[in-house]
MILOLUM-937324 format. One record per residue (C-alpha): residue number from 0; x, y, z. Coordinates in steps of 0.001 Angstrom, whole numbers, plus 524288, in hexadecimal, padded with zeros to 5 digits. Layout:
N
<NUM; <X; Y; Z>>
...
END
This chain:
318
<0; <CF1D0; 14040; C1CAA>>
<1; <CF77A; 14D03; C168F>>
<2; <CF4E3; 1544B; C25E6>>
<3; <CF42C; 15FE0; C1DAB>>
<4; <CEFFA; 16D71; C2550>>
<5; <CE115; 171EF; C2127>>
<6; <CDA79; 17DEA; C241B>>
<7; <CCA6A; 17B10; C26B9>>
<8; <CC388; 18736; C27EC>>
<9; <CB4B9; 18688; C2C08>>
<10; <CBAA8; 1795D; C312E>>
<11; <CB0E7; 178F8; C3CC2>>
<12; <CA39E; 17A24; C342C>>
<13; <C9C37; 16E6C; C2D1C>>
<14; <CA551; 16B90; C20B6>>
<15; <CB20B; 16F97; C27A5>>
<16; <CB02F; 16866; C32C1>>
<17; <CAF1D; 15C0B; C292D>>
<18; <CBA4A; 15F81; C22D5>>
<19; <CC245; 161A8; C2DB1>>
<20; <CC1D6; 15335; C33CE>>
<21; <CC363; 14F34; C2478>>
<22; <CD01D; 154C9; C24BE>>
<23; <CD3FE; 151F2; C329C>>
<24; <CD31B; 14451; C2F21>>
<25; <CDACB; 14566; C24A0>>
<26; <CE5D4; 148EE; C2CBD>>
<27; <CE736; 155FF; C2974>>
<28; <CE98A; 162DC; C3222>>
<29; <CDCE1; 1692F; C3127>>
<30; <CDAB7; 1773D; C373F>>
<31; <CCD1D; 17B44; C389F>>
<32; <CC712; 18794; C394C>>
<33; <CBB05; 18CE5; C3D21>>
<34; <CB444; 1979B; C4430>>
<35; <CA9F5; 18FBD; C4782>>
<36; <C9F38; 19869; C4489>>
<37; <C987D; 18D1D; C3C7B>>
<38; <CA1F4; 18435; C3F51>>
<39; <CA228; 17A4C; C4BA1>>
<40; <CACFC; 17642; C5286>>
<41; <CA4B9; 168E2; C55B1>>
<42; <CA719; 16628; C478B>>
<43; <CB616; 16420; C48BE>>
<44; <CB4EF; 15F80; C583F>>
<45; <CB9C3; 15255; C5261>>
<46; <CC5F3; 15893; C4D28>>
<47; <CC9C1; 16190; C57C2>>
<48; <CD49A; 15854; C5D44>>
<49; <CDACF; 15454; C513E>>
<50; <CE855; 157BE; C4FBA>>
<51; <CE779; 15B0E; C4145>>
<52; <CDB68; 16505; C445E>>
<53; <CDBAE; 1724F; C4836>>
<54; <CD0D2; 17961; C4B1A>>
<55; <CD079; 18B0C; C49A4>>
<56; <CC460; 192C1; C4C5F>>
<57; <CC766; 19EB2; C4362>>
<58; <CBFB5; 1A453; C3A7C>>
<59; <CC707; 1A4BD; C2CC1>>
<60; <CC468; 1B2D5; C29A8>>
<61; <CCD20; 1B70D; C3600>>
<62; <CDC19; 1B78D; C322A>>
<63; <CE23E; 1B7F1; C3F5A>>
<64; <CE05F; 1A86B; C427E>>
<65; <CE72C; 1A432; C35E1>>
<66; <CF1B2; 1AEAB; C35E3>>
<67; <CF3D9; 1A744; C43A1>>
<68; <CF475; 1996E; C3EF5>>
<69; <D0189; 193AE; C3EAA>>
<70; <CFE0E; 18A6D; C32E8>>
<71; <D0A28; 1835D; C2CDE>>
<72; <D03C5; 17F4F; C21CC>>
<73; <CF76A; 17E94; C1BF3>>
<74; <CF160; 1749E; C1012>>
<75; <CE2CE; 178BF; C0F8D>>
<76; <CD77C; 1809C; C1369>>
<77; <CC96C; 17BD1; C123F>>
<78; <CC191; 18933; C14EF>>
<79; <CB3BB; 184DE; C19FC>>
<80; <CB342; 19204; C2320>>
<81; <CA597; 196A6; C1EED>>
<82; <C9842; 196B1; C246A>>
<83; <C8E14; 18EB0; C1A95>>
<84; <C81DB; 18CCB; C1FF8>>
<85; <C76AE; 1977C; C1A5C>>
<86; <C737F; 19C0E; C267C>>
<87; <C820E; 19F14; C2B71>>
<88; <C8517; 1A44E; C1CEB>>
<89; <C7923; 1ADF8; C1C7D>>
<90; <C79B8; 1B395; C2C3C>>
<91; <C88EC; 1B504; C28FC>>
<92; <C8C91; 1B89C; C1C06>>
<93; <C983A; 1C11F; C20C1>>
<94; <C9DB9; 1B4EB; C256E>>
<95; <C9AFE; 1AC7F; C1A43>>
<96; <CA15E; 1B586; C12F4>>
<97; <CAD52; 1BA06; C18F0>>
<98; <CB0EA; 1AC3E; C1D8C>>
<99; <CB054; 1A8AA; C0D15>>
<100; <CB7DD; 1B303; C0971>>
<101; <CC084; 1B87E; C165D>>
<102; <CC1C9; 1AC30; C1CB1>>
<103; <CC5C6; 1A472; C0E33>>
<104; <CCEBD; 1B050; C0C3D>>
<105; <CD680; 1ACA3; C180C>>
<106; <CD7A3; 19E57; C13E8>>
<107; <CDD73; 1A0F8; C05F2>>
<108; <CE75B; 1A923; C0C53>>
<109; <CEB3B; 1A0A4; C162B>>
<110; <CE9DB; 1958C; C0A57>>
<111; <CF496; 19DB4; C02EE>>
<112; <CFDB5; 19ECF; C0F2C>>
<113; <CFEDA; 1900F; C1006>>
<114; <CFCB3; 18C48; C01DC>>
<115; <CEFC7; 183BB; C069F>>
<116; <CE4A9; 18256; BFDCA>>
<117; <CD847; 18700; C010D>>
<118; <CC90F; 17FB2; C001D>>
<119; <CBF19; 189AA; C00EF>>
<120; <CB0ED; 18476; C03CE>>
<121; <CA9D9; 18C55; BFB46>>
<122; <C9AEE; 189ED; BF9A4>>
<123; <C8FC1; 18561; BF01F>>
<124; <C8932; 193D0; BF339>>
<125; <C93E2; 1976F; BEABF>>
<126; <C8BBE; 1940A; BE074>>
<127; <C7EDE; 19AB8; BE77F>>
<128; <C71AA; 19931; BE27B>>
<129; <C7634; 1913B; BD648>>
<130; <C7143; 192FB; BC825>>
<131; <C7935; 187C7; BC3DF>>
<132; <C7641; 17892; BC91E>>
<133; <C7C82; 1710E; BCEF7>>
<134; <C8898; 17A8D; BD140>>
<135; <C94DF; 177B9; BC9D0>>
<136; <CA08C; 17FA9; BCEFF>>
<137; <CA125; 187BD; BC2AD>>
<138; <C948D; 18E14; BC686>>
<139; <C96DB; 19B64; BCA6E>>
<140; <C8A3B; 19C3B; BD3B5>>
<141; <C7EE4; 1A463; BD708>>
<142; <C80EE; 1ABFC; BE3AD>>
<143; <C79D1; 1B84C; BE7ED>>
<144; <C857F; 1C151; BEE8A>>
<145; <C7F11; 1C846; BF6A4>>
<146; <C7578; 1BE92; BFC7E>>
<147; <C745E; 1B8A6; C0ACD>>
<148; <C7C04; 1ADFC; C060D>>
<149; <C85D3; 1B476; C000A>>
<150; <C8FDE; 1B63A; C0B5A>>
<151; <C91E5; 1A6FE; C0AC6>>
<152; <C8F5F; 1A5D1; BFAB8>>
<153; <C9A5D; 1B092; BF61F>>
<154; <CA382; 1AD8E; C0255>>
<155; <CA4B1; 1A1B2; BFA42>>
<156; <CA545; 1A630; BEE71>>
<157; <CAF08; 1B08B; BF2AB>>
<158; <CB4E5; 1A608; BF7AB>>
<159; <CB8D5; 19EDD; BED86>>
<160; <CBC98; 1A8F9; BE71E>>
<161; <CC759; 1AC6A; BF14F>>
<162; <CCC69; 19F52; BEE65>>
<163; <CCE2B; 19E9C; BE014>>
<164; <CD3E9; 1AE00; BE216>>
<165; <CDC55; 1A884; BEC94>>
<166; <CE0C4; 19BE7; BE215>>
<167; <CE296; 1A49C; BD77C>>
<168; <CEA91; 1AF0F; BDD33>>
<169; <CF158; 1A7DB; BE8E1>>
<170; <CF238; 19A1B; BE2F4>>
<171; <CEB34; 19327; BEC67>>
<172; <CE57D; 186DA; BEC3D>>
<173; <CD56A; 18890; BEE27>>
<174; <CCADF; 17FFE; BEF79>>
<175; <CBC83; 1831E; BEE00>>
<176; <CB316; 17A5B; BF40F>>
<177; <CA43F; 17FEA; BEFB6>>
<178; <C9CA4; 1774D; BF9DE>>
<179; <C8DFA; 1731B; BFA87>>
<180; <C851F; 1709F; C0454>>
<181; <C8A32; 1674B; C0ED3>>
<182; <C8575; 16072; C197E>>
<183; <C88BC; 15679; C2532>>
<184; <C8DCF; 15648; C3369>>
<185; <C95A4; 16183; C38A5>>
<186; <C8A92; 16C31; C32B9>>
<187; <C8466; 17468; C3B33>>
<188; <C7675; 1702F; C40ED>>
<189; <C7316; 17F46; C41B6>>
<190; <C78D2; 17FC6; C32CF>>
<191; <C6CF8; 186BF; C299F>>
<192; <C71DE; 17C59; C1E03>>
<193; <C68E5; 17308; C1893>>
<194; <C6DDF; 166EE; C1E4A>>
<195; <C7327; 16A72; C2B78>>
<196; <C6609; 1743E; C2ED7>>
<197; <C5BC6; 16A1C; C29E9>>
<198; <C6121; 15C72; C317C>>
<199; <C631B; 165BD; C3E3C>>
<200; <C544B; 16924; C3C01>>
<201; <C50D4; 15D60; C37CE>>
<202; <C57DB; 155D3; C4477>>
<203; <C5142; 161DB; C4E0B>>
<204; <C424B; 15E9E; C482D>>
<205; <C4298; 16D58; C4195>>
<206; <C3CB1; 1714A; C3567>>
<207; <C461F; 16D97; C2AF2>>
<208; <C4894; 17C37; C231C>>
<209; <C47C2; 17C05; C13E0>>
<210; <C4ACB; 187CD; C0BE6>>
<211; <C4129; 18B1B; C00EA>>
<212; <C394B; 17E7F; BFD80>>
<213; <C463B; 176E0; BFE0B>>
<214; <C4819; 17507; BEF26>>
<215; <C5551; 17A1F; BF049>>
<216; <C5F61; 17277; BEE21>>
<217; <C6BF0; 16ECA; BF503>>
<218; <C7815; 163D4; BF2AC>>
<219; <C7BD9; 1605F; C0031>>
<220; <C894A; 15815; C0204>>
<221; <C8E0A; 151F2; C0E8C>>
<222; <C9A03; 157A0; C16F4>>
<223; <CA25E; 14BC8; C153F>>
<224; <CA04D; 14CE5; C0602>>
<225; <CA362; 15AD8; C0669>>
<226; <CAFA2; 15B46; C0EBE>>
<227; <CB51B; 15000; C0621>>
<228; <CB2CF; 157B0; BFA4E>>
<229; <CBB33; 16373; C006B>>
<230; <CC6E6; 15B35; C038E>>
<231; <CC5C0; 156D8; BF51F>>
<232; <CC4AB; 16497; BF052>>
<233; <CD02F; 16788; BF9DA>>
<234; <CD8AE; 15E95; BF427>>
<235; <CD5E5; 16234; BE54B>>
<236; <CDCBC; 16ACD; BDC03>>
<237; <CD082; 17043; BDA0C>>
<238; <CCEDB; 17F62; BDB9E>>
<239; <CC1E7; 183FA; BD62E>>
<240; <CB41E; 18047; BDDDD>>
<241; <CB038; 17369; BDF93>>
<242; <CA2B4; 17037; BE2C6>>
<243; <CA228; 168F1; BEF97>>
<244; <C9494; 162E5; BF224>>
<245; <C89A0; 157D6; BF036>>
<246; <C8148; 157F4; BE3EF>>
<247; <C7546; 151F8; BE78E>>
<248; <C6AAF; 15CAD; BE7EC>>
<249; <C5F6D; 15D63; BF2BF>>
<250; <C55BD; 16691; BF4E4>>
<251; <C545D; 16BAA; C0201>>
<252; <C477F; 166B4; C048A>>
<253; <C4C5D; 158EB; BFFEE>>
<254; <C588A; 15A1D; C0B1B>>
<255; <C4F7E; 15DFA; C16AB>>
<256; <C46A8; 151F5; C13DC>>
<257; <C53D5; 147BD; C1255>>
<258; <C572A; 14F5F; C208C>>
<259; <C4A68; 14F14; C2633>>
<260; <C488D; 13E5E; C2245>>
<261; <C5771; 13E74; C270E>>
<262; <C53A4; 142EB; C33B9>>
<263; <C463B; 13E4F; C33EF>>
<264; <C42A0; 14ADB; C38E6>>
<265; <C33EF; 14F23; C3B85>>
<266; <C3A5B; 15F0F; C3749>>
<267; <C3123; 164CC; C2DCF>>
<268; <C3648; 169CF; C2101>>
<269; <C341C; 17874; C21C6>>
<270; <C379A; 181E8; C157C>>
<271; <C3D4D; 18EAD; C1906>>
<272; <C4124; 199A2; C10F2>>
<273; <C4DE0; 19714; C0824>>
<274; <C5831; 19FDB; C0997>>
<275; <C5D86; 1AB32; C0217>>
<276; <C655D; 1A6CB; BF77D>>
<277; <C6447; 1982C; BFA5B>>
<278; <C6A1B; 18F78; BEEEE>>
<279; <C5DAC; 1875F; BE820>>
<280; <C662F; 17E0D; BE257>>
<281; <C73A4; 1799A; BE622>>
<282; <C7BD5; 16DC3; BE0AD>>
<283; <C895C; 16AED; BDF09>>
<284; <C8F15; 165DF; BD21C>>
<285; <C9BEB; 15E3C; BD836>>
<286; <CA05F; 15A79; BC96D>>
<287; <CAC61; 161AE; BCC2F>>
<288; <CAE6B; 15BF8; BDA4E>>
<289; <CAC9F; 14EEA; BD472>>
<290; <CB60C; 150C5; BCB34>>
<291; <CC228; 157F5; BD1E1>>
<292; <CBFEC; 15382; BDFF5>>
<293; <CB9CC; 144F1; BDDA5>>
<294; <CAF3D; 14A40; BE7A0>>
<295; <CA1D4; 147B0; BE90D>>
<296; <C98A6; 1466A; BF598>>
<297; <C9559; 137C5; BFA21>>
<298; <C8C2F; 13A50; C0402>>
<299; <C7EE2; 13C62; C0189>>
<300; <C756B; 144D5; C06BB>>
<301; <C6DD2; 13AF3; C0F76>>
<302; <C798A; 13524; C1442>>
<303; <C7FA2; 14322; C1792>>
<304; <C70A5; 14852; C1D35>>
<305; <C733D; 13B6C; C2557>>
<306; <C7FCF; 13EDF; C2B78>>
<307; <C7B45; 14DD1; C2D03>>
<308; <C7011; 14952; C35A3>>
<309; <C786E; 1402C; C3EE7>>
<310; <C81D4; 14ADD; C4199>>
<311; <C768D; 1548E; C4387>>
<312; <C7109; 14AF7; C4AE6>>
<313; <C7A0F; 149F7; C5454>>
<314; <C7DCE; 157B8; C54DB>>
<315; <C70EA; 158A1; C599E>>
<316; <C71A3; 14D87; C62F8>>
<317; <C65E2; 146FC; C5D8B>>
END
């Protein structure tokens, strides 16, 4: 156990929360924080009493609270402080924004103070609506900057910039973490994502929403996968974007019918309108994860859509 002392931001919400109790079992000093606007402190009830967890509900574009932290020392920072989900992203750009670019800002200079190195969860909108497929990490995207999205889609791009400025100039050590669709226990049952939105329906006996006529495509990998993949990244020498994410390509149509014979739901499939600026095809290409990290996802999508229906299913006290 190297009980070293790790910064969690966003460590309340769906992937942070996972992380979290990774690292807590690992035996080291994990402090999480979260303003719990989409996070939920249900998600780290478990950890609560642990003497190597710490929990902080601050927001990370505030100063004050970590001007006031007495930290000794610090080894790392996993920044997972942003809101994801379409609906969140679209009804609060500002937000999505500032908390990319503000927030991250923050980090990197508390980062330089105590020499730690930084993993910034970046995003697959970085790469937007994509002209190139699947989505290597060379690809410099296709992102419309002034549309609804955008808030969420430059904050991360900004982002990531901030971080290589912040290497280059500072000599910090950055990691960038551009992360695909994920799914499993922890999300939020009122979440607008794919997975999350259509078991929830599906488990109520509502209509099960598709966008368009659900030819769009989407790589979907499971928490566990995920979160093991950013402890890898973590641990690398590696400094430029990394891919983070499950190759296997569904449509969306073809994932509502795995979760409504999952379920074995009676919900209807109903199309609704797709959204502005929606992605019609988005895969991964983890060549470069395989290769530097060893990573690649083990569980697959049935077995995941499995597990995401027995936690919703209780959640729901079905």
């Amino acid at each position: 156990m190297s009980n070293n002392t790790i910064f969690v931001t966003g460590g309340a919400g769906f992937i942070g929360s996972h992380l979290c109790t990774l690292l807590v079992g690992k035996g080291e000093n994990v402090i999480c924080i979260d303003n719990l606007v989409t996070g939920n402190k249900d998600n780290i009830e478990s950890l609560l009493n642990e003497s190597n967890f710490t929990f902080i509900n601050a927001d990370i574009r505030e100063k004050e609270w970590i001007q006031e932290l007495k930290l000794e020392e610090l080894h790392e920072i996993y920044d997972l402080a942003s809101p994801a989900s379409v609906t969140r992203i679209t009804e609060h750009p500002i937000e999505a924004a500032t908390v990319n670019a503000v927030g991250l800002l923050n980090l990197l200079d508390l980062a330089v103070k105590h020499k730690a190195k930084l993993l910034f969860a970046s995003s697959s909108e970085a790469y937007g609506d994509p002209k190139e497929h699947p989505q290597k990490e060379s690809y410099w995207g296709n992102v419309n900057p002034v549309g609804v999205r955008s808030g969420y889609d430059e904050g991360k791009r900004f982002g990531e910039s901030l971080c290589m400025a912040y290497m280059r100039e500072k000599g910090i050590s950055v990691r960038i973490a551009r992360i695909f669709n994920t799914y499993g226990p922890n999300s939020d049952p009122n979440d607008s994502r794919v997975i999350p939105s259509m078991v929830t329906r599906a488990l109520r006996g509502l209509s099960i929403h598709v966008h368009g006529d659900g030819q769009q495509t989407r790589s979907f990998c499971y928490v566990s996968d995920l979160v093991d993949g950013l402890v890898k990244l973590m641990k690398s020498d590696e400094s430029m974007p990394v891919n983070l994410g499950n190759p296997d390509e569904y449509t969306i149509l073809k994932i509502a019918q795995l979760i409504k014979e999952a379920t074995k739901s009676s919900s209807e499939i109903k199309f609704t309108e797709r959204p502005a600026d929606d992605p019609s095809r988005r895969e991964p290409d983890i060549s470069k994860a395989k290769q530097v990290l060893g990573w690649e996802p083990t569980v697959s999508l049935r077995t995941g859509i499995l597990e995401t229906i027995r936690y919703f299913t209780s959640k729901n006290g079905q």
